[in-house]
C-alpha positions, 0 to 999 in steps of 0.5 A: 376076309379083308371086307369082314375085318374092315367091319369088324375094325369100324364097329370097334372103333364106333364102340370106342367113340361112343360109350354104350347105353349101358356105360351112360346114363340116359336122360328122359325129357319131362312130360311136353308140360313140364319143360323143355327137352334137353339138346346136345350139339352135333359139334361136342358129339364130334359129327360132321356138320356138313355131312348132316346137311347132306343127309338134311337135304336127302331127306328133304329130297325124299318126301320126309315131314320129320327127321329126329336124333336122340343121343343117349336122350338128348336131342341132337337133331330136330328137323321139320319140312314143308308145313309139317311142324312138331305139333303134328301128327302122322300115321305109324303104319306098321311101325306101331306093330311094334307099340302093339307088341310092347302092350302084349307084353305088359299085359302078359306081364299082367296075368292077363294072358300068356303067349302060349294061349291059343288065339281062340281062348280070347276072340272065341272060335271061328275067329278065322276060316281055318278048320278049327283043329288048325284054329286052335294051334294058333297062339299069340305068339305065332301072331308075335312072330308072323308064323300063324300059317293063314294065308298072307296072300287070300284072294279079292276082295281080301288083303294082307290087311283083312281081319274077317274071318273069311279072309283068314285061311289055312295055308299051313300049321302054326309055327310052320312057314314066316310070312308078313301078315297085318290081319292076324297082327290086328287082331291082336289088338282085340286080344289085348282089349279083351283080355284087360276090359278096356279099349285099345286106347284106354289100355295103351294110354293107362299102361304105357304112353301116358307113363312115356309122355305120349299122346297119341291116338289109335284110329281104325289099328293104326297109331297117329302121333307126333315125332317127339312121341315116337322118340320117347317110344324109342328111348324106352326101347333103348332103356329096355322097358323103363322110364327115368328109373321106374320100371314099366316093361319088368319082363326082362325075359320077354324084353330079350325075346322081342328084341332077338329073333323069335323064329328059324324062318326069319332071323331078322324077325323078333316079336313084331320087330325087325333086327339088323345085324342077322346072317339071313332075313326074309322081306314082306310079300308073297316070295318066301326067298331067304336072303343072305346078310343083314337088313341093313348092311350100311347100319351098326349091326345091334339096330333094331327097328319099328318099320311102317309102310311108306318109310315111318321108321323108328331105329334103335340102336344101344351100342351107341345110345341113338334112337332115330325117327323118321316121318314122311310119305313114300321115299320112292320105293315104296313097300310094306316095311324095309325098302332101299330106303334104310340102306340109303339112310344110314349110309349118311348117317354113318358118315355123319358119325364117322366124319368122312365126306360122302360124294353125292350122287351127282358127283358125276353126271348120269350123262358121262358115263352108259350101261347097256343093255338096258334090260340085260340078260346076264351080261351088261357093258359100262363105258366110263370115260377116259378120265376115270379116277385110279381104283374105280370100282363097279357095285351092282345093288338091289333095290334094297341096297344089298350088294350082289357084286363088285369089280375094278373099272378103268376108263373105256368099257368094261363087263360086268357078268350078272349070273344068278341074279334074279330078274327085276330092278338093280342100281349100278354104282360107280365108286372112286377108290376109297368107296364113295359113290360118284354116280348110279344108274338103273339096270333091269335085268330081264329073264 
């Protein structure tokens, strides 16, 4: 009860800091030929400087190319590693079946088709390999909503990433079972070309990004561009479908579903994006377990996300103006879209805002303190020296940064029962008493 009203007073008083997006008026950047993009300075936004280089140097430590904030517009942050530059252009990965998802709204919006047509209406019969009275119950919305019911996980040589037919086969009815599936998601691509008679680039460039001031490419169903076109993508989600006053995506009604979650399986699942701030969510694999709490437990809880394989991120968030870009290859835990990744973000971009120092992980060397065993089989032991601050705590974390438990810790060695944990790999994190992290280690918990 204590923890949610701490949350609750920490997102009154981050809503009180920073005015909504519906309180202020936005600011679009001209075309790159136009001019110049304006910037606002961390300082006369009140963010802690050194606390933006902690997360500055986290994410060079992490393999990033590029790292964009936009503050009800404006620049704030621009930052390029290595030879990486801001004329360069890097892959989206799945962070574009969130561009894919805005183009089926615009041509709905159109006439060209509705989200209750069955896929078959536009790719023609046996586009899949399910019996064709399954076939027909597949509509553009289970593509939407990752709810087709075809096998997200068929055999070799196939993948989660196969578009033939064969490699698409029933497993369930449509609208039945939630599971992340990129085959049936492409081919919503040839939906969009086939019901406007122009390829997927000419469609996206005429209807949406030429309009933004993008220019990127599609390349074999994936979206290359630079990190300043993904920002403007994520400032026409943060003005909910229009630019500098012109209305693009007018659908409001489909703008709220997009952004809200589209199916009982997966609160955390709109139409091809991914909401934080839900009560369960469920995660790209094979696994259908259901987990409690939000994606991301260390963002603000109206965020919503474009989430690409090997980190590409675009974070929206409207309580407080901000769309966030991140660039780069794998963070170092690598998977299909979340990973522990966003948690370990936010959390310093959060004390950027709040203005609070975030001890580094090496505050404390990894050599004073033991777990054991290493693997454990529910019970582990963690001795920490005798010089342990007053009001230490252990927090036990999955590779998600989720919290599975926490308990007090003085010096000497204490015990720390793991019950129900599933086995695989967790992170044990020493906290001082006012919650900074001093230390991790790694535990496997084995069966």
């Amino acid at each position: 009860m204590r923890t949610t009203l701490l949350r609750l007073l920490l997102v009154l008083g981050l809503l009180l800091a920073y005015p909504s997006q519906a309180q202020t008026s936005l600011y679009f950047p001209p075309s790159p030929a136009g001019g110049a993009w304006a910037t606002t300075s961390p300082q006369s936004l009140g963010w802690c400087q050194p606390q933006l280089d902690s997360l500055l140097n986290f994410l060079g430590r992490r393999n990033t190319k590029s790292f964009l904030v936009l503050k009800d517009g404006r620049l704030v942050v621009e930052r390029y590693y290595g030879t990486y530059t801001a004329d360069s252009a890097w892959y989206w990965a799945s962070a574009g079946k969130s561009l894919t998802a805005v183009l089926i709204g615009l041509a709905q919006q159109e006439g060209l088709l509705r989200l209750s047509d069955s896929t078959s209406r536009t790719l023609g019969r046996g586009w899949s390999s399910a019996p064709a009275a399954k076939e027909r119950l597949i509509t553009v919305r289970h593509q939407l909503t990752m709810t087709t019911g075809l096998t997200d996980t068929p055999p070799l040589p196939c993948d989660n990433e196969s578009t033939a037919a064969a490699c698409l086969t029933y497993r369930a009815d449509a609208g039945t079972r939630w599971a992340y599936h990129t085959g049936p998601y492409r081919l919503l691509q040839d939906v969009v070309a086939r019901a406007s008679g122009l390829t997927l680039n000419q469609y996206s460039t005429q209807k949406l990004t030429s309009r933004l001031g993008m220019n990127g490419l599609w390349v074999n169903d994936v979206y290359y561009s630079r990190a300043r076109d993904m920002a403007r993508f994520g400032l026409f989600i943060l003005a909910r479908g229009q630019w500098n006053g012109t209305g693009i995506l007018t659908d409001t009604t489909y703008f709220r579903q997009m952004t809200t979650p589209s199916q009982a399986f997966n609160r955390s699942y709109g139409y091809l994006w991914w909401l934080n701030g839900q009560p369960s969510h469920k995660l790209p694999g094979p696994q259908q377990t259901t987990f409690q709490g939000p994606i991301i437990p260390t963002a603000p809880a109206d965020l919503i996300a474009a989430l690409g394989k090997n980190d590409q991120k675009i974070y929206v968030v409207p309580s407080l103006g901000l769309v966030v870009v991140r660039q780069g290859k794998d963070a170092g835990n690598p998977t299909l879209a979340l990973s522990s990744f966003d948690a370990d973000l936010w959390r310093y971009f959060m004390a950027v805002l709040q203005c609070r120092t975030l001890a580094a992980k090496t505050a404390v060397p990894s050599s004073a303190w033991q777990v054991y065993p290493n693997p454990a089989t529910g019970v582990a032991h963690v001795t920490l020296p005798a010089a342990t601050p007053a009001g230490s705590q252990l927090r036990v974390v999955d590779v998600m940064g989720r919290e599975q438990l926490k308990q007090p810790a003085t010096g000497g060695t204490t015990t720390v029962s793991l019950p129900g944990l599933a086995p695989g790999m967790y992170v044990v994190q020493w906290l001082n008493k006012a919650g900074y992290l001093l230390s991790t280690k790694r535990l496997v918990l084995a069966k």
